[in-house]
VOGU-3710 file (C-alpha; in Angstrom, 3 decimals, decimal comma):
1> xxxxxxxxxx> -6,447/9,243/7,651  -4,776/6,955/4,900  -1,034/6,975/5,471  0,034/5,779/2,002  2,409/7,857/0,315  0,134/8,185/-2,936  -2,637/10,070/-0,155  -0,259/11,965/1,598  1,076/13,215/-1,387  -2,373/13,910/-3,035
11> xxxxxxxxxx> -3,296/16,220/-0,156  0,288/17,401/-0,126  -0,793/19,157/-3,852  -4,136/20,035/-3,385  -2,745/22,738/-0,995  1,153/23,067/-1,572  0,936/26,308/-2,856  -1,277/27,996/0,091  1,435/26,665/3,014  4,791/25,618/3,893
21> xxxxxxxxxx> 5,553/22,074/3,898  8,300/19,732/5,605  8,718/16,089/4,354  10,161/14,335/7,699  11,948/10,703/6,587  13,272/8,091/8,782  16,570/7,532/7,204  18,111/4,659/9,705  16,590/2,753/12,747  18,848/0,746/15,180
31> xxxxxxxxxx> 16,571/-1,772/16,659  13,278/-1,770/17,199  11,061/0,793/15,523  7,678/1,436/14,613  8,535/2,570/11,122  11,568/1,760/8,776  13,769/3,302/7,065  12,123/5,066/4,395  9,132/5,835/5,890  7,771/9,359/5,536
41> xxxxxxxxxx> 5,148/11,909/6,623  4,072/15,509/5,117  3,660/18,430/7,756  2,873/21,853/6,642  2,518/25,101/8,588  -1,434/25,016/9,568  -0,198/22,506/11,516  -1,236/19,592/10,133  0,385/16,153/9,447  0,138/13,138/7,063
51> xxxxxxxxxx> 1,468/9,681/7,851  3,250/8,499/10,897  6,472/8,217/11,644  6,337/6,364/15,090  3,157/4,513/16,542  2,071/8,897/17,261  4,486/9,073/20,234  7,281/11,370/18,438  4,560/12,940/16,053  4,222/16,192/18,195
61> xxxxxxxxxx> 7,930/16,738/18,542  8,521/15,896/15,315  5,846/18,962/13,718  7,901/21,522/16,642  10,807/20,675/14,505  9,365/21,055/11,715  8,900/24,332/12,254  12,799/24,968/12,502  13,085/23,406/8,747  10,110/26,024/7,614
71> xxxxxxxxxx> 11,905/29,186/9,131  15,554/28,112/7,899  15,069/26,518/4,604  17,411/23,810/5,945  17,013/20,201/6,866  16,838/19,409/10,677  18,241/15,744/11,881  16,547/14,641/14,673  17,492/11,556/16,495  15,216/9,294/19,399
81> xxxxxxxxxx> 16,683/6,412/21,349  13,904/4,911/23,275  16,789/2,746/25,586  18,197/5,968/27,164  16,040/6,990/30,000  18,060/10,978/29,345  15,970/11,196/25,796  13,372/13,001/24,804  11,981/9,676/23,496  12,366/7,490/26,529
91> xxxxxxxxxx> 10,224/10,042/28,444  7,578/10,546/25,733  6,761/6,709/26,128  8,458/5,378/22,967  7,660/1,306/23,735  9,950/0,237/20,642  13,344/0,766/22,809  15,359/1,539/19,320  16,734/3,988/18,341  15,064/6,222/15,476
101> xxxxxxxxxx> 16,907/8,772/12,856  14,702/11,413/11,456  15,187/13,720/8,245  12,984/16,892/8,132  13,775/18,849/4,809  11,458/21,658/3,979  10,046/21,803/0,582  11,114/25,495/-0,897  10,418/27,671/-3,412  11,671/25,822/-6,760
111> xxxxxxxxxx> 12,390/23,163/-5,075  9,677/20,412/-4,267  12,581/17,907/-3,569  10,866/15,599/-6,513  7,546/15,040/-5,164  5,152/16,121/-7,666  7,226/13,685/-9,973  6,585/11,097/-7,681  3,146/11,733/-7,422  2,741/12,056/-11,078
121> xxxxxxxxxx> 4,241/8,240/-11,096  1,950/6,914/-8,173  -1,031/8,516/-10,004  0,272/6,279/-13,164  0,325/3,085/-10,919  4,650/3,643/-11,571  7,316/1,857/-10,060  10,576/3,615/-9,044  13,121/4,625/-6,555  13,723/8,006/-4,132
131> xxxxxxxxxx> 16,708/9,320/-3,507  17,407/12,016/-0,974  20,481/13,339/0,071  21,336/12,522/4,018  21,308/16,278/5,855  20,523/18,300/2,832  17,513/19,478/1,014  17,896/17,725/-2,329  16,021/14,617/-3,436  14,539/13,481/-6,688
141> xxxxxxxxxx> 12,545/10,407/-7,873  13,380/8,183/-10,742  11,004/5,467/-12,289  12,231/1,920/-12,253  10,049/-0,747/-13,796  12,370/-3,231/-11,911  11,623/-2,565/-8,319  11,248/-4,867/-5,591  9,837/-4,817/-2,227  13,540/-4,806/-0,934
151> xxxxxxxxxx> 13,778/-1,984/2,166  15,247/1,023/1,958  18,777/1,463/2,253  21,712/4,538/2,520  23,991/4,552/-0,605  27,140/6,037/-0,388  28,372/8,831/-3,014  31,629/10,938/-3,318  29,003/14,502/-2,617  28,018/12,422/0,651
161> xxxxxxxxxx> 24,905/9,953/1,837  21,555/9,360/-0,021  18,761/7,396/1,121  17,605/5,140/-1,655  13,722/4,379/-0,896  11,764/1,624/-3,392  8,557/3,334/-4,493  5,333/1,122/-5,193  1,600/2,169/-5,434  -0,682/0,825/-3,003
171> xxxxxxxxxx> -2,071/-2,546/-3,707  -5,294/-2,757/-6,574  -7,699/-5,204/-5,584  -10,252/-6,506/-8,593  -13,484/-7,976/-6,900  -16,118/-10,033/-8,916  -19,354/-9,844/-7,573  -21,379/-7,175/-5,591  -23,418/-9,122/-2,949  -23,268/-8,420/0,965
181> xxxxxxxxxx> -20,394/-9,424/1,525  -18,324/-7,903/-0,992  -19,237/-4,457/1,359  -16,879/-5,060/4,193  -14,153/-6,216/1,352  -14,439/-2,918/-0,309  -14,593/-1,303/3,051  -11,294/-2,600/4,725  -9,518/-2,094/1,434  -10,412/1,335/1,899
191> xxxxxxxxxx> -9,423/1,553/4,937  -6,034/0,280/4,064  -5,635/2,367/1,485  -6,316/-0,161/-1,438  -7,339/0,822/-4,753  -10,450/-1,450/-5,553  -12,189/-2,119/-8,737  -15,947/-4,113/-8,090  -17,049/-6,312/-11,512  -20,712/-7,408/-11,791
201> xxxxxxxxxx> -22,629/-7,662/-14,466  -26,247/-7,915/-12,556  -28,243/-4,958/-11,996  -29,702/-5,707/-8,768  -25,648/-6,258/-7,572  -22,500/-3,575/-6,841  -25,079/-0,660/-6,562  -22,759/2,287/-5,784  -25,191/3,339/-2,953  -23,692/-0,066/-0,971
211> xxxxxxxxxx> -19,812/0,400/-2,309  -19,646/4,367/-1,769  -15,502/3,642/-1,054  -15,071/1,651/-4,598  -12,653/3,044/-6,855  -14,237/2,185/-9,529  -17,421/-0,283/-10,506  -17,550/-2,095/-13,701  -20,604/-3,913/-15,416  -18,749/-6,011/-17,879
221> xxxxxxxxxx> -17,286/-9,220/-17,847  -15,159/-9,815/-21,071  -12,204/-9,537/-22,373  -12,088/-6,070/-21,797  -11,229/-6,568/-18,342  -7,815/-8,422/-19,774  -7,024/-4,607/-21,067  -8,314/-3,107/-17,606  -6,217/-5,316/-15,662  -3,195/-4,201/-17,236
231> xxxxxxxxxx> -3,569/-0,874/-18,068  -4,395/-0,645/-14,352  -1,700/-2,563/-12,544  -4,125/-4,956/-10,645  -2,400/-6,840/-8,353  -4,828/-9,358/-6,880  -8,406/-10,897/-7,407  -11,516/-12,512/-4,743  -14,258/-14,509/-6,694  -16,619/-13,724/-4,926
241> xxxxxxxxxx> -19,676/-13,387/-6,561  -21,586/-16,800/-5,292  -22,349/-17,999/-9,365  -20,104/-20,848/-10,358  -20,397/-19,100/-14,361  -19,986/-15,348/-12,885  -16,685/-17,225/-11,272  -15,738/-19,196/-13,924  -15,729/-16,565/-16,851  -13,702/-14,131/-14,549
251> xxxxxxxxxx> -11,207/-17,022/-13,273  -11,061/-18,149/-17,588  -10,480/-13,586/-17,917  -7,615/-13,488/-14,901  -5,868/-16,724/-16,486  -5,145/-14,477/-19,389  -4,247/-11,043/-17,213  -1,173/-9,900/-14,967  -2,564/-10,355/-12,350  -0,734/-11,949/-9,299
261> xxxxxxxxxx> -2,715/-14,040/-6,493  -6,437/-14,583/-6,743  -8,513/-15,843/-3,826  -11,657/-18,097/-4,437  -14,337/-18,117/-1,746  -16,083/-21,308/-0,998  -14,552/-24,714/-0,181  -11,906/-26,611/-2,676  -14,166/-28,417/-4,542  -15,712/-25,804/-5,842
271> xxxxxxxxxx> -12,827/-23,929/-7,159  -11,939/-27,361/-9,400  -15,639/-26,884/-10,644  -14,957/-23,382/-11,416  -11,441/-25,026/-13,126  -13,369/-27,295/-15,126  -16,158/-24,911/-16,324  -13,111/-22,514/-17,270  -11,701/-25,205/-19,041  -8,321/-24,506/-17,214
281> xxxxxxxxxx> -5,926/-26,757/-15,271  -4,471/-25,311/-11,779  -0,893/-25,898/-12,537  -1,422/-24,084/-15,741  -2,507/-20,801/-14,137  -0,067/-17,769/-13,823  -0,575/-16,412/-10,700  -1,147/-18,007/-7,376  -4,415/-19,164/-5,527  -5,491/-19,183/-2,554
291> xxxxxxxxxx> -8,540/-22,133/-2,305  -10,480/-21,140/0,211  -9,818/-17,473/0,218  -8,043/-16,251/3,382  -6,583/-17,208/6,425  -7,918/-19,696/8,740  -8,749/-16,938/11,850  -12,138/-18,895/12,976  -14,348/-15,848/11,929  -18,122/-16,704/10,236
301> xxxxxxxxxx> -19,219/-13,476/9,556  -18,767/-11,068/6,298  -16,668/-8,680/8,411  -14,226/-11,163/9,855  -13,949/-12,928/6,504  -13,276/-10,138/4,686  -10,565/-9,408/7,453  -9,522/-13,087/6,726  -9,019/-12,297/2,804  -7,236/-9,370/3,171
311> xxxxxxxxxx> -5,159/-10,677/5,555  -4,289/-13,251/3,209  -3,651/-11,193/0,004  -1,567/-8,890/2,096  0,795/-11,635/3,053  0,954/-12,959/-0,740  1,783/-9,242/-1,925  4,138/-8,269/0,607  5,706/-11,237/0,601  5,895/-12,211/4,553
321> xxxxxxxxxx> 6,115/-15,933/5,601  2,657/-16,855/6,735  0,035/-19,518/6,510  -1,339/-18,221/3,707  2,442/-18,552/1,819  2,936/-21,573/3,497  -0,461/-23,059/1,806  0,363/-21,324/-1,286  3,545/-23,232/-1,412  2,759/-26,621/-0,309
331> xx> 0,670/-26,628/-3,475  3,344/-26,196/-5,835
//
């Protein structure tokens, strides 16, 4: 199961018509939580569910609720505190010990509280905001080009409380080169619920019978890629493809792209050979580097180092103190 929103959502209108459907939102957390404020999951009446809302220890309770929103058409506020032994939360297990509050507003007739808008704009790679109204079944999505990473947070309005949510489409990861151990790269990303484009001009390399779980597989490396980058919204590189002029051409390609962290595997030396070939200079480039690729987790193998790149791009795009950041910024 992938529990971005751009999934849930995608599932969400492959069968909206043929079911009823509650969107459940946590809209404020005191404490500690498994999930934000913000966070959301998709429930419809076959009894089904998309996303996560706790760590799956409110998830049943949550979909018997759900079932009030479906038979009256109105939102249901549910609220868990895992500190009081008397709640329902405390005995389900909840480990957190915070307290968690939960919107669950159906989706009616006419009313699709703004989520095939904000699918449309996830589909488009589009940035924006969410706003639904606190105990009520309205909501709506508006694109913002300017959105952050900030949480979400409750605004208050003279017609009552809306939760503001920021909207962003899953990370796009552009690899360059096909070989072995590109496969558990692409695999992961999947997992995560990446969108990954492979680059690699060889025949014998990114066969789509080894990357079934690539977006998309390209066999060009040109300037073209400048165009696909952008049109695309890729948000982070590897160079990975074990040929310092396979590197070099893509590295000379990315310097000129939006893209915003790229990861070089092999030692430091090499990546100022694949500098020189480029004919670039580090401080020059626009985006950040990570020289060698990853975090330092002790892993030899293609699987763990792929874990160890990920790892590492996830803490550059999200933005969380690490030793990939801390590396990143000790080379300013």
């Amino acid at each position: 199961m992938n529990n971005h929103l751009s999934s849930m959502l995608s599932d969400w209108q492959k069968f909206r018509t043929s079911t009823q459907w509650v969107l459940g939102t946590v809209y404020l957390t005191e404490g500690s939580a498994y999930r934000k404020a913000g966070a959301m999951m998709l429930v419809n009446g076959n009894g089904q569910q998309f996303g996560l809302l706790s760590g799956g220890c409110l998830e049943a309770d949550i979909m018997r609720n759900a079932r009030k929103a479906m038979v009256t058409g109105k939102a249901v506020m549910l609220v868990y505190d895992g500190s009081d032994e008397d709640d329902l939360s405390f005995r389900l297990g909840i480990g957190c010990g915070g307290r968690v509050h939960i919107m669950l507003q159906p989706l009616l007739p006419g009313n699709d509280l703004g989520l095939a808008d904000l699918h449309a704009s996830l589909q488009r790679r589009q940035k924006g905001k969410y706003f639904q109204k606190i105990g009520d079944v309205c909501a709506y999505f508006e694109p913002d080009s300017t959105v952050s990473l900030e949480h979400a947070s409750i605004e208050k309005r003279p017609d009552g409380d809306w939760l503001v949510t920021p909207i962003l489409p899953e990370p796009h990861l552009l690899i360059i080169g096909g070989g072995m151990d590109a496969r558990p790269v692409i695999s992961l990303s999947h997992q995560l619920g990446w969108k990954t484009t492979l680059v690699d001009p060889r025949a014998a390399n990114a066969r789509r019978e080894h990357f079934p779980n690539a977006n998309v597989i390209l066999r060009h490396l040109d300037d073209s890629l400048i165009a696909y980058i952008h049109e695309n919204s890729v948000d982070a590189s590897v160079l990975m493809a074990h040929s310092i002029s396979l590197d070099a051409k893509a590295l000379e390609l990315l310097s000129r792209s939006s893209v915003r962290h790229v990861s070089a595997l092999g030692p430091r030396h090499r990546f100022a050979e694949l500098l020189m070939q480029a004919g670039l200079k580090e401080v020059d480039l626009p985006f950040d580097v990570a020289s060698p690729a990853g975090l330092d987790i002790g892993g030899q193998l293609p699987e763990s180092i792929a874990l160890s790149i990920l790892s590492g791009i996830h803490a550059v795009l999200f933005r969380k103190h690490s030793a990939a950041v801390a590396r990143l910024q000790a080379a300013e």
